[in-house]
BADOBA-606532 format. One record per residue (C-alpha): x, y, z. Coordinates in pm, whole numbers, plus 32768, in hexadecimal, padded with zeros to 4 digits. Example, Ala and Ser with C-alpha at 12.3 -4.5 7.8 and 13.67 -1.06 7.14 Angstrom:
// residues 2
84CE7E3E830C;85577F9682CA;
This chain:
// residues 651
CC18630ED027;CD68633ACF89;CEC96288D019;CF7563C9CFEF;CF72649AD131;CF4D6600D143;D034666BD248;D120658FD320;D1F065FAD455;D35C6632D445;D448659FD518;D47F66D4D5FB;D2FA66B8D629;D2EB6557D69B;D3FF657BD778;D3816699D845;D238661AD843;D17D6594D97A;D1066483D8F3;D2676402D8B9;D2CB642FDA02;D183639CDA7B;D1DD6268D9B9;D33D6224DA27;D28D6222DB88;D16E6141DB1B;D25C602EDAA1;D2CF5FFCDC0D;D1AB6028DC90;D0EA5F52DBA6;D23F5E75DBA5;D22E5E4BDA30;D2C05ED8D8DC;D1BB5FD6D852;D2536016D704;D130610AD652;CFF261D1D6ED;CF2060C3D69C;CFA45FC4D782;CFA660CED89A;CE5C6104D854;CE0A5F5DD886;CECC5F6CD9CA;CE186078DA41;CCCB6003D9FC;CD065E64DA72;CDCE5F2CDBC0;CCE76088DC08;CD466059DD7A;CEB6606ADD30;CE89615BDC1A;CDB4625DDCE2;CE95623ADE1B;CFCA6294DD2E;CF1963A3DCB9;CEF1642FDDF5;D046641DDE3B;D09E64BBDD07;CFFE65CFDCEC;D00D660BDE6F;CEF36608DEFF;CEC566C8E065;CE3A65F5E12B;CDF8648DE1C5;CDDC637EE0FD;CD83626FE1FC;CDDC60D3E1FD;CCBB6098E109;CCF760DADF93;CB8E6085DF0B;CAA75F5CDF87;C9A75EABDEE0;CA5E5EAADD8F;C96C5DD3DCDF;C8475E9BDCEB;C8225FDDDC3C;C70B6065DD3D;C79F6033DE78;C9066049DE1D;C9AD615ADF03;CB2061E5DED9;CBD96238E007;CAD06203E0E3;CBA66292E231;CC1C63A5E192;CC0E6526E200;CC4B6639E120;CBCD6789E084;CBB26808DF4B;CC29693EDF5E;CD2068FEE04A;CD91686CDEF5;CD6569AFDE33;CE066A8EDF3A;CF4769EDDF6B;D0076B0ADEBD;D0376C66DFAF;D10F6D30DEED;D11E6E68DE03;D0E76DA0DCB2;CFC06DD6DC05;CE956D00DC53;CD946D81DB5E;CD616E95DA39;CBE06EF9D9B8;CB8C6FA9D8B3;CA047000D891;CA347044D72B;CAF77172D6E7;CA2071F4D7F4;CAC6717CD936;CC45713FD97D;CCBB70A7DAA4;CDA96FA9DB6D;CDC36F0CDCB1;CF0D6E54DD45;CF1E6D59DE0B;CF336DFFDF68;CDFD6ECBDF07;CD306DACDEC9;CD846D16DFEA;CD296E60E09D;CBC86E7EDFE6;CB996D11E04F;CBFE6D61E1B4;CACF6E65E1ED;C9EB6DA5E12B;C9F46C72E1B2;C9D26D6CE324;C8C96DFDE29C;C81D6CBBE224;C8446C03E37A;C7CC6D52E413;C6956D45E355;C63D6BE8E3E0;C6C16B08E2A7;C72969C1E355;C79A6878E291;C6D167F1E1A4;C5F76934E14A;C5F26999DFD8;C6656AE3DF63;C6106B99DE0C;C6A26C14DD23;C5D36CF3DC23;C7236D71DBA0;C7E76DC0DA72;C9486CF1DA73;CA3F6E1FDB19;CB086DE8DC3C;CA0C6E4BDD64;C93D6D18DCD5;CA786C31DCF4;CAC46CB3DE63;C94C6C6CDECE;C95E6B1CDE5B;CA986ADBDF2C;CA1F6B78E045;C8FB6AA9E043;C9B06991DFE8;CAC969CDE11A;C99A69BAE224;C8ED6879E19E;C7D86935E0F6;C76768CFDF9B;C76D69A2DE3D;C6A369C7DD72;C6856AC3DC2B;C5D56B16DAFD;C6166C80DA2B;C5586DABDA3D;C5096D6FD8E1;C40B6C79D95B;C28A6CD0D95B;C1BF6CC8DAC1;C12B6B90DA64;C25A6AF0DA36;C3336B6CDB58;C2296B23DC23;C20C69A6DB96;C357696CDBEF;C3856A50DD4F;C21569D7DDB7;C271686EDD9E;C3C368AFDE81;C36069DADF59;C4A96A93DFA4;C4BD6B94E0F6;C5826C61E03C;C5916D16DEDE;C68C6DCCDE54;C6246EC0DD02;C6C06FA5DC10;C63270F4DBCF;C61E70C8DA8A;C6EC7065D994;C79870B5D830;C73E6FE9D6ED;C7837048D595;C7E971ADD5FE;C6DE71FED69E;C67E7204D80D;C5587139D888;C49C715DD9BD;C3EE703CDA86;C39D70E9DBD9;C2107098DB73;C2896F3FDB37;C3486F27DC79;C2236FD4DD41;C1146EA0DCD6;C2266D99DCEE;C27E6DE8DE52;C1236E1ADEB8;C0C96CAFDE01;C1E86C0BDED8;C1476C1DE044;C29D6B3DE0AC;C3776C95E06A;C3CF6D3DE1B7;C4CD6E36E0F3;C4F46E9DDF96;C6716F30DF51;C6937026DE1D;C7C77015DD83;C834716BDCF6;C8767147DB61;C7D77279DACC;C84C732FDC0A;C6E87336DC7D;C6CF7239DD9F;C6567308DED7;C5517393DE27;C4EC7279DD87;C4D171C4DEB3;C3F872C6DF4C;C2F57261DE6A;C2F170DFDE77;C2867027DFAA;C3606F9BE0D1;C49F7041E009;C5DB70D5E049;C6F7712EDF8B;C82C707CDF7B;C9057189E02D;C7FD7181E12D;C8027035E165;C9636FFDE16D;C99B711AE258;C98770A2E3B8;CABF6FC6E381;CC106FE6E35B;CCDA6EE1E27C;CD9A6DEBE33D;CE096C8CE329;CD066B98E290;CC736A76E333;CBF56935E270;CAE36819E2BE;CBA766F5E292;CA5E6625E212;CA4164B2E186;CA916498E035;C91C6472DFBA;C8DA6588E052;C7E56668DF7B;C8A16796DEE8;C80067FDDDA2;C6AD67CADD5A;C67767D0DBA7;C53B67CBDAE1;C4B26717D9BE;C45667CAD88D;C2E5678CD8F7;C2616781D7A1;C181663ED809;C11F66DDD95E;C18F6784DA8D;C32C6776DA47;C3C4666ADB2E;C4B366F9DC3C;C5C0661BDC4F;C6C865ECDD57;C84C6603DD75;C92465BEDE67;CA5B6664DEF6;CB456548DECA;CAD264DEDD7A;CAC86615DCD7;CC0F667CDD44;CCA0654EDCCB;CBF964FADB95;CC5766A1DB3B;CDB86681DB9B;CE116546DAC6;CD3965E3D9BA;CDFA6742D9C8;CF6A669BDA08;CF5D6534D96E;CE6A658FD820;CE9266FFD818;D0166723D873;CFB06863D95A;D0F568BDDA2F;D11D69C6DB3E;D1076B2ADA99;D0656AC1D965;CF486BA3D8F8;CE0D6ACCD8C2;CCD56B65D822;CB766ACFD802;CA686B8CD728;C9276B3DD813;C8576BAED8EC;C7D86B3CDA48;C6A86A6AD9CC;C791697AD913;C8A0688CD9DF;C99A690BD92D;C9906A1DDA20;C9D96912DB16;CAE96868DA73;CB7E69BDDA0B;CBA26A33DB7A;CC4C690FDBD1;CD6D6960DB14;CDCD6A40DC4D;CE0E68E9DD0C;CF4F68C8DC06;CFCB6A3FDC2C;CF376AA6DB02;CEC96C03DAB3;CD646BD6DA68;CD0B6CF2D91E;CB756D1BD995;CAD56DD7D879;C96D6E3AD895;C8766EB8D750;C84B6E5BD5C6;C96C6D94D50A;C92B6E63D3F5;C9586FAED4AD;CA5B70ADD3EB;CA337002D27C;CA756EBDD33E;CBCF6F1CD38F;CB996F61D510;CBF86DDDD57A;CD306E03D499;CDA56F68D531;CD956EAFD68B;CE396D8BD626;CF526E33D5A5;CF516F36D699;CF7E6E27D7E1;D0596D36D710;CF596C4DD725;CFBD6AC5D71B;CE7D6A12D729;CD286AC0D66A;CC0F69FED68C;CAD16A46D5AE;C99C698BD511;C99E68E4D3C6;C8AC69D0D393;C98F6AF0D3A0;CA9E6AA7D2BB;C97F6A37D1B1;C8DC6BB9D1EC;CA646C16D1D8;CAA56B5DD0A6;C9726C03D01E;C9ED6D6FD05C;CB3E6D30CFBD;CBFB6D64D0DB;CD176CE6D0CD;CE016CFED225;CF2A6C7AD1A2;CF356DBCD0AE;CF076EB6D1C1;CF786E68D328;D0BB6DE0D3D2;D04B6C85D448;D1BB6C1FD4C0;D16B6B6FD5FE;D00E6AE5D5A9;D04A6950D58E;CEE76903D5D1;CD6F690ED560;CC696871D5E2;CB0D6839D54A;C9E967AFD5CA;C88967E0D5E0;C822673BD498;C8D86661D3C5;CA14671ED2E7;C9CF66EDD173;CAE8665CD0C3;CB296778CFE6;CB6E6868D125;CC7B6784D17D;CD1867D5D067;CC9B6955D048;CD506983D1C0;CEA36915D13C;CE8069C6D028;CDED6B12D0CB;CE476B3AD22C;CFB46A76D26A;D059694CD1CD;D10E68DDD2E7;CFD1687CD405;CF3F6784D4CE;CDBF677AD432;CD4B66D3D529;CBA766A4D4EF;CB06662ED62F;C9AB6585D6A9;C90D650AD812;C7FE65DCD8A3;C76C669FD9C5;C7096536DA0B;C8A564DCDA7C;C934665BDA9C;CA1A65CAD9C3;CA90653CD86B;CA6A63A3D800;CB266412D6AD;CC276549D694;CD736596D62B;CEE46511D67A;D03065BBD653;D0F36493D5F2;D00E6400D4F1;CFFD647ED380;CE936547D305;CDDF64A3D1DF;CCBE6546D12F;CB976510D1C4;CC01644AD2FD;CBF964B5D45A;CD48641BD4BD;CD196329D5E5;CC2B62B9D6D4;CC6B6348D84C;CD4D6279D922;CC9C61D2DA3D;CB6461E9D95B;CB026089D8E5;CA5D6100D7B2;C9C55FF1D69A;C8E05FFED577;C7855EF3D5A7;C6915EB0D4CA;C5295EB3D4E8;C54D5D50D58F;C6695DC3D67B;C76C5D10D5CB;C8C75DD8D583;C9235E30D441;CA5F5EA3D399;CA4F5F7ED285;C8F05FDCD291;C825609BD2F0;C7276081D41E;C70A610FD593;C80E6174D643;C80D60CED7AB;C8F260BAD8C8;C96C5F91D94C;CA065FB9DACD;C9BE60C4DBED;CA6E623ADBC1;CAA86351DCC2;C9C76417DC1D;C88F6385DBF2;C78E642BDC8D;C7556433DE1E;C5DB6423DDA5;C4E164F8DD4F;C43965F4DE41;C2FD65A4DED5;C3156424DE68;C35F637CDFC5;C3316221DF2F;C4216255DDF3;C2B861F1DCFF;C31B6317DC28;C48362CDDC12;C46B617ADBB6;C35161AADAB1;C45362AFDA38;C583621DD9EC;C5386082DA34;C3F8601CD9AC;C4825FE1D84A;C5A35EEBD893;C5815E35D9F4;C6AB5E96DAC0;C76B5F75D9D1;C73D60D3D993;C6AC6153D859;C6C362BFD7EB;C60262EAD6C1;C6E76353D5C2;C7096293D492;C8606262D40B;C9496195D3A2;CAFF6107D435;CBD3614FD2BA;CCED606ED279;CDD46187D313;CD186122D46E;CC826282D459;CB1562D7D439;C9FD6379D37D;C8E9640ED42A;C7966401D329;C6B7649CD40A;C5BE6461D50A;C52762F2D4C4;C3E66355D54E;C4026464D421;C4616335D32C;C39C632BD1F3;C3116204D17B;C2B561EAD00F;C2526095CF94;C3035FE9D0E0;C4586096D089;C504616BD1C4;C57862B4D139;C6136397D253;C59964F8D1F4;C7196561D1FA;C77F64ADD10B;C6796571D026;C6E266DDD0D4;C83C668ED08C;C7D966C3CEF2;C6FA67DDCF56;C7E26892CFDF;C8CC68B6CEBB;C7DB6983CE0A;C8536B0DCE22;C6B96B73CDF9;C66F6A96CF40;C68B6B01D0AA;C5F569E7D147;C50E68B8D0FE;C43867BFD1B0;C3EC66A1D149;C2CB6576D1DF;C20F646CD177;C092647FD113;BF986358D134;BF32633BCFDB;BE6A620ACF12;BEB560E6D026;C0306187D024;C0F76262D05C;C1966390CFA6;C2B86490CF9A;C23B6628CFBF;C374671DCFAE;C326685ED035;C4186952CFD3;C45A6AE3D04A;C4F16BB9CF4F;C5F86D09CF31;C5546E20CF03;C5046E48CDA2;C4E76CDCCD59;C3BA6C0ECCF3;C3596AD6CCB7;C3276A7DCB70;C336692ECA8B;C4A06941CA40;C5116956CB9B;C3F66857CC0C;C497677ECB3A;C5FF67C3CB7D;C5CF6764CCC6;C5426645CC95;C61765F9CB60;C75F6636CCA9;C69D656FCDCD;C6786428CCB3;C7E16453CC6F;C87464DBCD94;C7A863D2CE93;C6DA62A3CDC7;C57C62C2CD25;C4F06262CE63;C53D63A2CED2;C4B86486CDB6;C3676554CE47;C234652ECDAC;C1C36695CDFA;C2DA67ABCE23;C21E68CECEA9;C29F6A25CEDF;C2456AACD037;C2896C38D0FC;C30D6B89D25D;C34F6A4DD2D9;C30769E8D426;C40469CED550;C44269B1D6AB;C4966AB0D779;C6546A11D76A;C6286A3ED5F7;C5BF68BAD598;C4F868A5D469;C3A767C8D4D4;C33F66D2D401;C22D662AD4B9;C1806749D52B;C1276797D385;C0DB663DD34A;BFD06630D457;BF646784D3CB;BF3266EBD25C;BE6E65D9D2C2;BDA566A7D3A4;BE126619D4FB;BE5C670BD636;BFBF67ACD662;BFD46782D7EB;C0AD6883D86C;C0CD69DED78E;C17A6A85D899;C29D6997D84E;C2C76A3CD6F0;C3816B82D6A8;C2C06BE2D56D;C12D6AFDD5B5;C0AD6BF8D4D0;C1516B2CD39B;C09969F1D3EA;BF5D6AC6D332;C0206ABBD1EE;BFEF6921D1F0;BE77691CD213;BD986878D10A;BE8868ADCFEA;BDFA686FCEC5;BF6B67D0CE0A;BF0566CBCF24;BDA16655CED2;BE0A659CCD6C;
């Protein structure tokens, strides 16, 4: 990567910033001179009591802390933080009563609306009456089947408020795959749109709705949220339902009462991609969710009170998660709910501008399909306040580093992030006081003792190999559901490396102490014993105008291995021998000839899950003729039929 950074902060930025404050107040507590990030981030990994009990005190958490600040420090597995402590989650979100305003939603240029703070509180107030009227007691799971608007993010804390745990996928999701994920957890409860807008049009799910809630024999109540203004009749139709006005009816807002729970308590329950199986539904807790999102959102993210944070996602992804906890700094949350692309691809950047917006968070694959259309935000909206982007989801290519200074604002945090549904949470993401280089996702998280290994288990510097975790976080899972002995969870995260936690990304610490992300390492190709992260060959892909999106895996071939690129085109594009070998002619120079495909095939779809994630195992078990598990885990299954027996594969 190159020494010259793309953006630094000025000095007005690192003085306001949280994390310089946080610092000051670290060297006393730490009671030593922490001159850069970097030795913050030591401290905080060789202290993580003292570092996660300053936290706490920093951002303020409501609640109590207890004597204990985290016992059996040794041992990633039965490591607990603040084992006596009581606290709730939303009690967290909610601490703001007044007039401000608490959330906007757009629904494409469909649906405009906004709730302040005292209304939220209000819808939270009957719901969580409601709820406790309809039998929910601590520890039962309510669903969400929603799109991300603001009834969706005053269920959750409703639920949340009363000890009950959350769950959510989006109605986007087929039967099968709602039901993989709901039938695993069994919520009482389920609250539905009905219907929804995407791409301009209006699509209706009550059929969907109808066999979900009669394959869910755990539902007492299904709640329809109005959206297309449709609710009561909708629910007339769909069993054990009632509209949200309905529901709500019975009880008049009032003050709010929390659980005060442990801080393992289960809050949210998340859900594996389940492109190898049934998707894994993984535990949070209250305390180290709240936590691990407010350090994230004021320490890495420099969110302050009255900023205007917006996540594109939707409620199957944990950036849903992480997005709603912005409300526990006094955010605005900007919930948006329907295609990127809607309006030319110009809707995201009318609401932006529109709510001032200080924090956009996207995919990597948006700004690529924004590059791609030529859209260029810096030419056409007022981006004033905006001083950060965030980008996760896949790995950023280089060149869109570059592209968003260029196209969308000079002076910004880029800050490209990765963790997982896995920590509801980021190992690698962005800091406001550290300078952006091409390429690099800046730092890793503090409190996050993050290394490189080899395949031995030995650390490395300056190379690549898997990324692993060294000492206990907050937010490491609780466990997963219906695994009382923890076999799953171990085998999950611990069988690799004895003791330390291994993710199962590939990547690699720079020189600047920040990090590249190559991929998935069980996606790693292999050819002739060299690890190639398939990122590092996407990253050339991508540059190519004619290409939307590639895939790329390794095929058992002659005692070996070798390198297929499958590649989807523009519209009007095809693949002939000139761009064949363009691409390859890019990925030799670009990555090494390790990297250059042996087979570049042009392809109508590529498969991906139903959060968007491009899935590169599922095709390689369909070229070599092995079962694909779980289809109902895929958005699109119906591509996986352009893979079989391909004849550019047989020689």
């Amino acid at each position: 990567m190159q020494d010259a950074p793309l953006w630094q902060p000025d000095a007005h930025r690192l003085a306001a910033a949280h994390l310089t404050a946080f610092t000051r107040l670290a060297e006393t507590a730490f009671d030593q001179a922490l001159p850069d990030y970097h030795s913050l981030w030591q401290a905080s990994c060789e202290r993580p009591d003292r570092f996660w009990s300053l936290v706490w005190d920093y951002t303020g958490v409501i609640g109590n802390k207890g004597q204990t600040l985290l016992s059996d420090p040794e041992d990633m597995l039965r490591a607990r933080f603040f084992p006596d402590a009581a606290l709730n989650y939303a009690e967290n979100m909610l601490r703001r009563h007044d007039d401000g305003l608490a959330i906007a939603f757009w629904g494409e240029d469909k649906v405009k609306r906004e709730m302040r703070w005292q209304a939220l509180s209000a819808l939270v107030s009957q719901l969580q009456q409601a709820l406790a009227g309809a039998g929910v007691q601590q520890g039962d799971r309510v669903a969400g089947f929603m799109p991300n608007m603001p009834e969706t993010i005053a269920a959750m804390l409703a639920a949340a408020s009363l000890g009950a745990i959350w769950t959510s996928c989006s109605p986007d999701f087929g039967v099968d795959g709602a039901l993989d994920r709901f039938g695993q957890t069994e919520p009482v409860v389920l609250f539905c749109p009905d219907g929804y807008w995407y791409n301009g049009k209006s699509v209706e799910i009550r059929d969907k709705v109808v066999r979900l809630a009669e394959g869910l024999a755990s539902v007492r109540k299904v709640v329809v949220v109005p959206y297309l203004d449709n609710a009561s009749a909708f629910a007339a139709a769909v069993p054990k339902a009632v509209s949200l006005e309905a529901f709500t009816a019975p009880y008049l807002a009032g003050p709010l009462t929390f659980a005060r729970v442990p801080f393992n308590h289960p809050l949210f329950i998340l859900y594996s991609s389940g492109t190898t199986g049934k998707p894994k539904c993984i535990v949070h807790g209250h305390g180290g969710t709240l936590l691990q999102h407010l350090k994230e959102h004021q320490l890495h993210g420099d969110i302050h009170a009255g900023d205007r944070l917006f996540y594109f996602t939707t409620c199957g992804w944990m950036m849903w998660n992480w997005l709603a906890s912005g409300l526990g700094t006094g955010a605005t949350l900007l919930l948006y709910d329907g295609s990127p692309f809607a309006a030319g691809g110009r809707i995201l950047w009318d609401y932006a501008q529109a709510y001032r917006c200080t924090h956009f968070g996207t995919s990597a694959k948006y700004i690529d399909g924004l590059r791609k259309l030529e859209l260029e935000p810096i030419r056409h909206w007022s981006l004033t306040e905006l001083r950060a982007l965030f980008s996760t989801g896949s790995p950023l290519a280089p060149e869109s580093f570059e592209w968003v200074y260029r196209a969308i604002k000079a002076d910004l945090n880029l800050a490209s992030i990765s963790g997982g549904t896995d920590i509801v949470s980021c190992f690698a993401l962005g800091c406001p006081t550290l300078p952006v280089y091409r390429g690099e996702l800046q730092c890793r998280g503090l409190g996050m003792a993050v290394e490189i290994r080899d395949e031995h288990g030995q650390p490395v510097a300056g190379k690549k190999g898997e990324l692993v975790c060294t000492r206990p976080f907050p937010s490491m899972p609780v466990g997963f559901w219906n695994d009382p002995q923890g076999e799953k969870y171990r085998s999950a995260y611990f069988s690799r490396f004895d003791g330390i936690w291994c993710h199962g990304d590939y990547a690699e610490i720079t020189a600047h102490n920040g990090v590249i992300i190559y991929g998935r390492s069980d996606a790693v190709l292999n050819p002739g014993g060299v690890r190639i992260g398939t990122a590092e060959i996407y990253r050339q892909v991508e540059a190519f105008e004619e290409v939307l999106e590639s895939l790329a895996i390794g095929q058992r071939w002659q005692d070996d291995e070798r390198v297929v690129l499958f590649v989807r085109l523009r519209e009007g594009y095809r693949l002939d021998e000139g761009l064949t070998q363009r691409i390859r002619d890019r990925i030799r120079q670009g990555a090494s000839p390790r990297h250059m495909p042996a087979r570049v095939i042009q392809v109508a779809d590529i498969p991906r899950t139903l959060s968007g994630k491009i899935v590169e195992l599922a095709v390689k078990n369909v070229i070599h003729g092995e079962p694909v598990n779980n289809l109902s885990a895929l958005a699109n299954p119906e591509a996986l039929k352009l893979f079989e027996n391909l004849p550019q594969l047989q020689h």
